[in-house]
C-alpha positions as CSV (number, residue, x, y, z in Angstrom):
1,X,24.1,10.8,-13.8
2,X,22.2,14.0,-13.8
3,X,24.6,17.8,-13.9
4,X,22.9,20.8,-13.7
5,X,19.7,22.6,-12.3
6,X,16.7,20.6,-11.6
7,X,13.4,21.6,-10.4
8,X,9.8,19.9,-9.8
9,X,7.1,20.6,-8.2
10,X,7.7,17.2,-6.7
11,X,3.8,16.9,-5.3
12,X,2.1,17.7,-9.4
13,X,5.2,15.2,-10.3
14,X,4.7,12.6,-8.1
15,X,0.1,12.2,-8.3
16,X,0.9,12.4,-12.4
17,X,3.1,9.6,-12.4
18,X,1.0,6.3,-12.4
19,X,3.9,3.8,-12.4
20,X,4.8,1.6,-9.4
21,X,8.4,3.3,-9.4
22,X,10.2,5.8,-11.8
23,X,13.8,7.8,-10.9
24,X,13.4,11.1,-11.3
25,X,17.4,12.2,-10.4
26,X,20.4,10.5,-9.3
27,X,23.6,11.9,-7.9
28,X,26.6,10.9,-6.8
29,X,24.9,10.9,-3.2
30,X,21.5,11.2,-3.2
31,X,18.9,9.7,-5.5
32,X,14.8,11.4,-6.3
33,X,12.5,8.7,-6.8
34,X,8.4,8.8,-7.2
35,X,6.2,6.4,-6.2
36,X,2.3,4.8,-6.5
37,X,1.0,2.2,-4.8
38,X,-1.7,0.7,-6.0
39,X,-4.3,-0.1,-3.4
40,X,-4.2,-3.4,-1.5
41,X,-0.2,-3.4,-3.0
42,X,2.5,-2.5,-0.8
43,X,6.9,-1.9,-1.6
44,X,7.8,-5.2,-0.5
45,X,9.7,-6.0,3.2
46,X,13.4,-5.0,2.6
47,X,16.5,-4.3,3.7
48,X,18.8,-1.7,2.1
49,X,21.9,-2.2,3.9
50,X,24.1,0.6,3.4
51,X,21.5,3.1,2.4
52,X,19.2,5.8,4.0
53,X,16.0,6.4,2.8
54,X,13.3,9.3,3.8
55,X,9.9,8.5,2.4
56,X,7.4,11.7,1.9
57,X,3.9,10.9,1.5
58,X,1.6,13.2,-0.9
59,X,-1.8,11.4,-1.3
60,X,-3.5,8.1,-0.1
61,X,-3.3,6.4,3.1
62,X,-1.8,3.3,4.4
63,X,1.0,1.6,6.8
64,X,4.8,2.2,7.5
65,X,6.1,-1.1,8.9
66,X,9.7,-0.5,9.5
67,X,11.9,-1.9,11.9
68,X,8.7,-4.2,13.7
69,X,6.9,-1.2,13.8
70,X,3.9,-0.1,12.7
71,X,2.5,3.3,12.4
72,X,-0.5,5.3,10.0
73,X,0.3,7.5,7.1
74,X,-1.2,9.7,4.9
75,X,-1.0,12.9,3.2
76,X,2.0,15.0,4.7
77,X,3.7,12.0,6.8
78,X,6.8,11.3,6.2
79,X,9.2,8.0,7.4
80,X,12.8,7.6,8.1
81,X,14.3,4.2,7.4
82,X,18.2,4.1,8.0
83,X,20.7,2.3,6.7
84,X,19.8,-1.2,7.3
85,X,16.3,-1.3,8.8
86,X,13.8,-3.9,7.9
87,X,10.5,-2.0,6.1
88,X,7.9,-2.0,3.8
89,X,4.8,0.4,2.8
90,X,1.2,-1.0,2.6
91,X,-1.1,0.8,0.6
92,X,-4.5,0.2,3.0
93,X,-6.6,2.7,1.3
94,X,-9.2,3.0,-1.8
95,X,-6.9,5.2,-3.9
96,X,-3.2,4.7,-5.3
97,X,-0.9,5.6,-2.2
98,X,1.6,8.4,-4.3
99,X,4.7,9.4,-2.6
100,X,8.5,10.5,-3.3
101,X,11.6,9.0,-1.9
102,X,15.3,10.5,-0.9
103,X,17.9,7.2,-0.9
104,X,21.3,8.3,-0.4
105,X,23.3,7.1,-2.2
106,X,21.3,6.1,-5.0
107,X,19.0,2.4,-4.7
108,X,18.0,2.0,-8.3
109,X,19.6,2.1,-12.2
110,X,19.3,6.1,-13.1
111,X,16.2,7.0,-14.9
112,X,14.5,3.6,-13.9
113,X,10.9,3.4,-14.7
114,X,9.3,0.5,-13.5
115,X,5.4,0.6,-14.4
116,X,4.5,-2.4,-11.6
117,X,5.8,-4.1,-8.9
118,X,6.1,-7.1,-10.5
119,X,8.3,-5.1,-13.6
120,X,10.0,-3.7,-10.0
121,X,10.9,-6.6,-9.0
122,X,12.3,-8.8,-12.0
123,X,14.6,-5.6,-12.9
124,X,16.7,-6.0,-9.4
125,X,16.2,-10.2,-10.0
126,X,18.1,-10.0,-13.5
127,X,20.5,-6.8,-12.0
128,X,18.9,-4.5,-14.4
129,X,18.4,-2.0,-11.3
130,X,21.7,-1.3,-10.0
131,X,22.7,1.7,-9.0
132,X,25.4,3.8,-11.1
133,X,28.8,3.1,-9.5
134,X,30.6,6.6,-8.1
């Protein structure tokens, strides 16, 4: 896990970044992780039972379907998905749907970079995407 200092201009960080998911800090609480969507892709429905997560959108456009809900987002929206809520994020848009996460405490392995979806998702299949353990 990270010590010290660190500082982003989290909006340049996260439209640079062109990979699905990539960790960008993880403490013993809280976890920084950017975000693109590609468009027509989406996160996936999931569950993450014992961990918040507040979802900050910086470019694209698409849907927030959490907890059989549905609402628009785009540029400056920002979702809340506790603990335990059914969700996903659709990317309905012509451009990459870019965004940065808060989970706390941490979702993913520290300093995870997972270029696609698919990479995404046969990291957590095998367990290579655990979180660090306090």
């Amino acid at each position: 896990m990270a010590r010290g200092m660190k500082d982003y201009t989290i909006v340049t960080v996260a439209e640079g970044s062109p990979d699905f998911r990539r960790v960008l800090w993880t403490g013993k609480h809280l976890q920084l992780v950017i975000m693109t969507i590609p468009p027509g892709g989406e996160i996936g429905d999931e569950v993450h039972e014992d961990t918040d997560q507040i979802l900050t959108f910086v470019s694209g456009a698409g849907e927030a379907r959490v907890a059989g809900e549905k609402r628009d987002i785009t540029r400056g929206s920002q979702v809340v998905v506790p603990a335990g809520t059914r969700h996903n994020i659709v990317n309905t848009g012509p451009n990459p749907l870019m965004l940065y996460t808060i989970y706390g405490p941490p979702e993913h392995a520290d300093q995870a970079v997972h270029r696609t979806k698919e990479e995404a998702d046969a990291a957590e299949a095998a367990g290579a995407d655990n979180p660090p353990t306090p």
